[in-house]
C-alpha positions in Angstrom: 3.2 5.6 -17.3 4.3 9.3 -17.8 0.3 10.2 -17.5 -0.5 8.6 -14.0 0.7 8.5 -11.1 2.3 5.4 -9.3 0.4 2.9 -6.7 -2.1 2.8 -9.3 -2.9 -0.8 -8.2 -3.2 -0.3 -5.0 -5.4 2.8 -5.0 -7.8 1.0 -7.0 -7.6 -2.4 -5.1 -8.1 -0.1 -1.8 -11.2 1.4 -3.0 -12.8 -1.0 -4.6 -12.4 -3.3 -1.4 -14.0 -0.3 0.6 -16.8 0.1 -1.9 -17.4 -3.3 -1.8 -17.3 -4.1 2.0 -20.0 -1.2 1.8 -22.4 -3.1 -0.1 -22.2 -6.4 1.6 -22.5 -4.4 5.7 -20.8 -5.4 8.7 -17.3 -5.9 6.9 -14.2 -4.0 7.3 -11.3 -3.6 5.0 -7.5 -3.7 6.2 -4.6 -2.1 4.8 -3.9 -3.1 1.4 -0.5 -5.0 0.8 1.6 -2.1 -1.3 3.8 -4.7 -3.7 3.5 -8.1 -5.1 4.9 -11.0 -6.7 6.1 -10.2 -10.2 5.0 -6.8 -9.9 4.5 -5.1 -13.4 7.6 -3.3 -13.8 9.3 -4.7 -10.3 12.2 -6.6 -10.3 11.9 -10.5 -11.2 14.6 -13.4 -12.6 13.6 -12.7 -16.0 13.9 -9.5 -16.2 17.2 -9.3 -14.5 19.0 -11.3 -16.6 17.6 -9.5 -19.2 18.7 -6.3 -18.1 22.4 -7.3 -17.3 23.0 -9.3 -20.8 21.6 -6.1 -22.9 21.6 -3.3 -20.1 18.2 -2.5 -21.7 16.2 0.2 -19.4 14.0 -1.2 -17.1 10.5 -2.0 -18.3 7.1 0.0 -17.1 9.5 0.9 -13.8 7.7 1.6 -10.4 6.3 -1.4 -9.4 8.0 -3.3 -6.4 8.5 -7.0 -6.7 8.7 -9.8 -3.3 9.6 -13.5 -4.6 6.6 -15.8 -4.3 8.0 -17.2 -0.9 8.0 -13.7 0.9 4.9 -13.0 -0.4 3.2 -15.8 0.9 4.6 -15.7 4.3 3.1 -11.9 4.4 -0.6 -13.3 3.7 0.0 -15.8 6.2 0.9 -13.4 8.9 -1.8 -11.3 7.9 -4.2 -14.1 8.4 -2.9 -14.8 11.6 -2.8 -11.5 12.8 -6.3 -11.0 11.9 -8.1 -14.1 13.5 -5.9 -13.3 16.6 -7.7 -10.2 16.9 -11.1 -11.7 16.6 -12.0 -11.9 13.0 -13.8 -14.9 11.8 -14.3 -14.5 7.9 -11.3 -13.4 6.2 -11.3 -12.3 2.5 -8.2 -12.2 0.5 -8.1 -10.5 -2.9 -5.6 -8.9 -5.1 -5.5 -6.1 -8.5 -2.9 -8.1 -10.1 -2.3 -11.3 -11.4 1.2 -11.9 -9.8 0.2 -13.3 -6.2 -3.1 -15.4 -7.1 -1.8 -18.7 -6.5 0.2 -17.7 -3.0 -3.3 -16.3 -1.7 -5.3 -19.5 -3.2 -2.7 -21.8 -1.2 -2.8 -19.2 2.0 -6.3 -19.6 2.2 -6.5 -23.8 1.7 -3.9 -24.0 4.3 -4.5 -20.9 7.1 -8.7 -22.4 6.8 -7.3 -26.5 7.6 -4.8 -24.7 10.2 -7.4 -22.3 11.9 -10.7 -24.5 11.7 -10.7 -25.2 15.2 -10.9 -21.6 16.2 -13.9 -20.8 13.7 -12.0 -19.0 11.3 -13.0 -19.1 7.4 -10.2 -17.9 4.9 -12.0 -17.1 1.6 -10.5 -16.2 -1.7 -12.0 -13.8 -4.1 -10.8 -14.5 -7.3 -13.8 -12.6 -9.1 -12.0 -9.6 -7.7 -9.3 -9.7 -10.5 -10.4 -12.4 -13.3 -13.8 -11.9 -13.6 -13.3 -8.1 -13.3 -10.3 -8.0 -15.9 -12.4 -10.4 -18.0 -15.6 -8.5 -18.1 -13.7 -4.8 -18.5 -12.2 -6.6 -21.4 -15.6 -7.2 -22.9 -16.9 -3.5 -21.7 -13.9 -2.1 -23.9 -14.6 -4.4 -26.7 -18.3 -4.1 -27.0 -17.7 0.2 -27.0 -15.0 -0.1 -29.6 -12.3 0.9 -26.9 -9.1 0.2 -26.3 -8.6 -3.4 -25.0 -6.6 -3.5 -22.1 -2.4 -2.8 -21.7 -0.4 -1.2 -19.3 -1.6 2.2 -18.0 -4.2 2.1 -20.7 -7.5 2.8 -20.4 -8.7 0.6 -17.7 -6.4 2.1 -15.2 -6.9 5.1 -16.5 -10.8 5.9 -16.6 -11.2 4.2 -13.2 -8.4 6.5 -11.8 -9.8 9.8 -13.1 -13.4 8.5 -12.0 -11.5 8.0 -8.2 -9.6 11.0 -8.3 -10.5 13.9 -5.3 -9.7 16.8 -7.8 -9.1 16.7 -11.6 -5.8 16.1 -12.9 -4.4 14.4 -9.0 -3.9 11.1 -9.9 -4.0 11.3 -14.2 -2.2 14.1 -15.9 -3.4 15.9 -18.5 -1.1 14.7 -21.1 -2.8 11.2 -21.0 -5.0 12.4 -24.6 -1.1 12.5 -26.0 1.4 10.6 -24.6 2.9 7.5 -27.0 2.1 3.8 -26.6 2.8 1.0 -28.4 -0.7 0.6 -30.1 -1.5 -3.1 -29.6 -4.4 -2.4 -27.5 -6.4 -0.5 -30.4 -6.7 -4.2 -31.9 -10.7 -4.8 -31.0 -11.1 -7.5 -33.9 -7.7 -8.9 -32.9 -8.6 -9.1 -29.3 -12.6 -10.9 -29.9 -10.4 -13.6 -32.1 -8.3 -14.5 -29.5 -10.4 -14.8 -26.9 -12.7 -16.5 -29.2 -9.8 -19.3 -30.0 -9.1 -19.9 -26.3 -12.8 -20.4 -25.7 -12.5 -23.0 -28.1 -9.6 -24.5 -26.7 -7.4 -23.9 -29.7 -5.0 -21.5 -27.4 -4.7 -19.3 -24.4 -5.2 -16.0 -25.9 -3.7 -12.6 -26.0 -4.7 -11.1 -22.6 -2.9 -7.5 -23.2 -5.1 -6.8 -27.4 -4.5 -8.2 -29.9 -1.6 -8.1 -32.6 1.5 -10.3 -31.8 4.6 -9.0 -31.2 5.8 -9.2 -35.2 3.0 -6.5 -36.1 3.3 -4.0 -32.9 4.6 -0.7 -33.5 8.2 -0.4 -31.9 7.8 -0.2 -28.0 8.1 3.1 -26.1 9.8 2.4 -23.0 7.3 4.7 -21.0 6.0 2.4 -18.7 2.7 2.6 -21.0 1.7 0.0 -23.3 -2.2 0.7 -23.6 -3.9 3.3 -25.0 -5.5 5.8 -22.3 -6.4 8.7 -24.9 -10.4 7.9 -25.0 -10.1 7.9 -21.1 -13.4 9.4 -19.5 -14.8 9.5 -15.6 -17.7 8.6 -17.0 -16.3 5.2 -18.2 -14.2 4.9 -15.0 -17.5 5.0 -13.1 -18.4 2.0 -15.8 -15.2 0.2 -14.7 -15.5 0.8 -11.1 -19.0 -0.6 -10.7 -17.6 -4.0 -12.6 -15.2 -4.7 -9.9 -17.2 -3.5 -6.9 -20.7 -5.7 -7.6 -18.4 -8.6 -9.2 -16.5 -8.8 -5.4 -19.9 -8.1 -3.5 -21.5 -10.7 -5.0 -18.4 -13.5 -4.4 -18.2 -12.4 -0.8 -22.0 -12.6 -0.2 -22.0 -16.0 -2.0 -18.7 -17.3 -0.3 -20.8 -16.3 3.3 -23.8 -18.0 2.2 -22.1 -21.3 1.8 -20.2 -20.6 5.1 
């Protein structure tokens, strides 16, 4: 969005990870992978097609896109590369939902094809689901805005990262337009309460359909960052750093 700065996924992925590996000792982090599949705002089919039948402006541009194929190869050479090297737990995990199945299906096939040498290949789902899931209910249970594209969960966690005010969110985050969907709390708790129940999948971005949004603002921004605080980024931050310690020290336990 026009308030943050780009790589926003991957900063917070990156030091989560760290934060993480701290808490659970003798674990290192490598580089974290700088695109994905279906990349918010990254190039896909869809969205092509789209774009050449109605030349409509890209949406939420920045992100960088790799089909599904490329993608997995990448894990799998990262796997390899790392047991070759010496490692003999290996951890993938991922800040957005475009690439969870490649790295579920890295991680069956790299553990049946590297068993003989000792190596484990875990995956940490709880890194993203869980997380998302139980910011959702943090931003619910507050009366703040539920999720959406640059909104508030990027946003507080980013400012709670950030080495100096201002370096990674802008100041203009308390103004700049979104689409208001994400100020739906009621909307939200209703939807999720339906796909408990079975009755659908839910609305994983707030609440109102599509019918009742206010008219989209093609900023890259379709959550509502205003209430933003580092305070609540510290909130956010400590979700996603105990929810992957505890998977990893449960997925070494049962190694």
């Amino acid at each position: 969005g026009p308030h943050a700065i780009l790589a926003v996924h991957t900063l917070l992925a990156s030091r989560r990870a760290v934060e993480a590996a701290k808490r659970v000792g003798n674990t290192l982090v490598a580089p974290t992978i700088p695109f994905a599949v279906a990349a918010s705002g990254g190039f896909n089919d869809a969205q092509w097609a789209s774009f050449l039948e109605d030349g409509a402006t890209a949406p939420n541009p920045g992100g960088i896109s790799v089909t599904a194929e490329v993608f997995k190869g990448i894990q799998e050479g990262y796997v390899e590369s790392l047991a070759y090297i010496g490692f003999k737990d290996i951890f993938l995990m991922g800040d957005h939902g475009g690439g969870q199945n490649e790295m579920r299906a890295v991680v069956e096939e790299m553990t049946a094809k590297l068993a003989s040498r000792g190596v484990q290949v875990h995956y940490v789902g709880d890194f993203y689901s869980k997380t998302h899931d139980d910011i959702n209910t943090y931003m619910y249970e507050h009366q703040l805005p539920v999720a959406g594209h640059g909104g508030m969960m990027e946003t507080a966690e980013m400012m709670y990262w950030e080495p100096s005010e201002f370096s990674y969110v802008r100041p203009n985050y308390k103004t700049v337009p979104y689409d208001g969907t994400s100020d739906d709390y009621e909307g939200w708790k209703a939807a999720q309460d339906a796909r408990a129940a079975g009755r659908g999948r839910g609305a994983g971005g707030g609440g109102r359909g599509a019918a009742d949004a206010a008219e989209r603002v093609n900023n890259g921004l379709s959550g509502n960052p205003h209430p933003a605080t580092k305070e609540i980024g510290a909130d956010l931050a400590e979700i996603g750093i105990s929810n992957t310690a505890n998977q990893v020290r449960q997925l070494l336990a049962a190694r």
